[in-house]
C-alpha positions as CSV (number, residue, x, y, z in Angstrom):
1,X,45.1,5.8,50.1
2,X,46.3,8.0,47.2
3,X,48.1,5.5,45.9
4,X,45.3,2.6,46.1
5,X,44.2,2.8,42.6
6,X,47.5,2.9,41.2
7,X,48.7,-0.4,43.5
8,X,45.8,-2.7,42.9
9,X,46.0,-2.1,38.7
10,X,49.5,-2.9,39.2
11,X,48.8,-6.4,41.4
12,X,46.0,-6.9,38.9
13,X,48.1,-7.1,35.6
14,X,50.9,-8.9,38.1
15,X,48.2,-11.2,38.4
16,X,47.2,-11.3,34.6
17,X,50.7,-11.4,34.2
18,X,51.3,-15.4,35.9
19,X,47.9,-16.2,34.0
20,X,45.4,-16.6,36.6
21,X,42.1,-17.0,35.5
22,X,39.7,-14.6,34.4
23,X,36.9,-15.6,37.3
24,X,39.6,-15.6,40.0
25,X,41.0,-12.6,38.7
26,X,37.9,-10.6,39.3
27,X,37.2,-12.2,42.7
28,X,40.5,-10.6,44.0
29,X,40.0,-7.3,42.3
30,X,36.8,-7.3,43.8
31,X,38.0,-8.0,47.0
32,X,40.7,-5.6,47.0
33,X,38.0,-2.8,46.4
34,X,36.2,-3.8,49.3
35,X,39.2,-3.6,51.2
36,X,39.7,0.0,49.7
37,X,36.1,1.2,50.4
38,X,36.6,-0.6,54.1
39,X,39.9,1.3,54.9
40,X,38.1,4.6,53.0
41,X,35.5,4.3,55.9
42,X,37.5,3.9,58.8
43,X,40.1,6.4,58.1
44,X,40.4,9.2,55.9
45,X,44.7,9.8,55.3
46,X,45.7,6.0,55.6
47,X,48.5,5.4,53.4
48,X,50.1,1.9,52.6
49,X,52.6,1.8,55.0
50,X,50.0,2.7,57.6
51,X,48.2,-1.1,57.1
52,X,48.8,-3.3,59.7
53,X,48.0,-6.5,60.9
54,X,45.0,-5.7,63.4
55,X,44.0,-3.3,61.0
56,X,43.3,-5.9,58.1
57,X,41.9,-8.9,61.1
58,X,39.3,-6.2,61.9
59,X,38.3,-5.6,58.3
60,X,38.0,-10.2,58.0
61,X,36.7,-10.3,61.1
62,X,33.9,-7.8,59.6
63,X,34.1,-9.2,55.7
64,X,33.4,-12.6,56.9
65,X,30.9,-12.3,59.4
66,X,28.7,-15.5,59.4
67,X,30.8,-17.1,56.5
68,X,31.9,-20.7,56.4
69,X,35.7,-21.4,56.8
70,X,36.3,-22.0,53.9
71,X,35.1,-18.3,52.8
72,X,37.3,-17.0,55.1
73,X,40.3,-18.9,53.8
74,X,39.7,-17.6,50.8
75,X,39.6,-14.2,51.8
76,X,43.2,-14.6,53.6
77,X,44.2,-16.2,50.6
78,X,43.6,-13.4,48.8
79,X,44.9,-10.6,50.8
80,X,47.7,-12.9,51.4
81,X,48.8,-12.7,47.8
82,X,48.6,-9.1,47.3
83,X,51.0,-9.0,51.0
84,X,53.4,-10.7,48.9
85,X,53.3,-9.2,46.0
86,X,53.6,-5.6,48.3
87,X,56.5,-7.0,49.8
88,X,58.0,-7.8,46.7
89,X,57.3,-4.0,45.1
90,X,58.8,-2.7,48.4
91,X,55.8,-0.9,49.3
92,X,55.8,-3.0,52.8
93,X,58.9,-4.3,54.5
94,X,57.0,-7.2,55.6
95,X,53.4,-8.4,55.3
96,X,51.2,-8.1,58.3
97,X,49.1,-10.9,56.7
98,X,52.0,-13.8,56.9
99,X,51.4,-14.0,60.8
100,X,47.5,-14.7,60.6
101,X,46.8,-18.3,60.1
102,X,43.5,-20.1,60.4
103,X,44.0,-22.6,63.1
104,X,41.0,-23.2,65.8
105,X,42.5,-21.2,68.1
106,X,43.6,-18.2,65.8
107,X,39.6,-18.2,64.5
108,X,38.5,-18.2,68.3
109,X,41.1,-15.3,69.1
110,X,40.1,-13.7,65.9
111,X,36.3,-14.2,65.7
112,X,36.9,-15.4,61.6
């Protein structure tokens, strides 16, 4: 988690970068921090490398409690992104987030 900070600036001016908009912009840095605060609370030394897959359904699974689908799609979408983009800076050798999909029977196995 020491490098948190450092990571999402960088995916934010990534972002700035390919010109997304300002609004969505701020969604996903606002998501991102309460992804940060999330892992903060559940473990204290968690680095990068550490974040895995059931990790990160846990954290929708509790982000997205009583949310319609299309919320939680939008929450994968955005933590799908940012998988990416820490693929591509070689932070992670592959994101856990390109196996989670959305089907019926994934949100059932899930609880999304």
């Amino acid at each position: 988690m020491r490098r948190w900070l450092e990571v999402t600036t960088g995916y934010m001016a990534a972002c700035q970068a390919r010109r997304m908009g300002e609004e969505r912009r701020k969604a996903t840095r606002l998501e991102l921090e309460r992804l940060g605060m999330w892992l903060l609370s559940t473990r204290s030394n968690l680095t990068m490398e550490e974040i895995d897959t059931d990790l990160l359904v846990n954290y929708i699974r509790g982000r997205t409690v009583f949310r319609s689908k299309a919320t939680v799609s939008d929450v994968v979408s955005k933590l799908r992104c940012w998988g990416a983009w820490l693929v591509q800076e070689g932070c992670w050798k592959k994101s856990p987030l390109t196996c989670l999909n959305l089907s019926p029977s994934a949100t059932r196995r899930y609880n999304c």
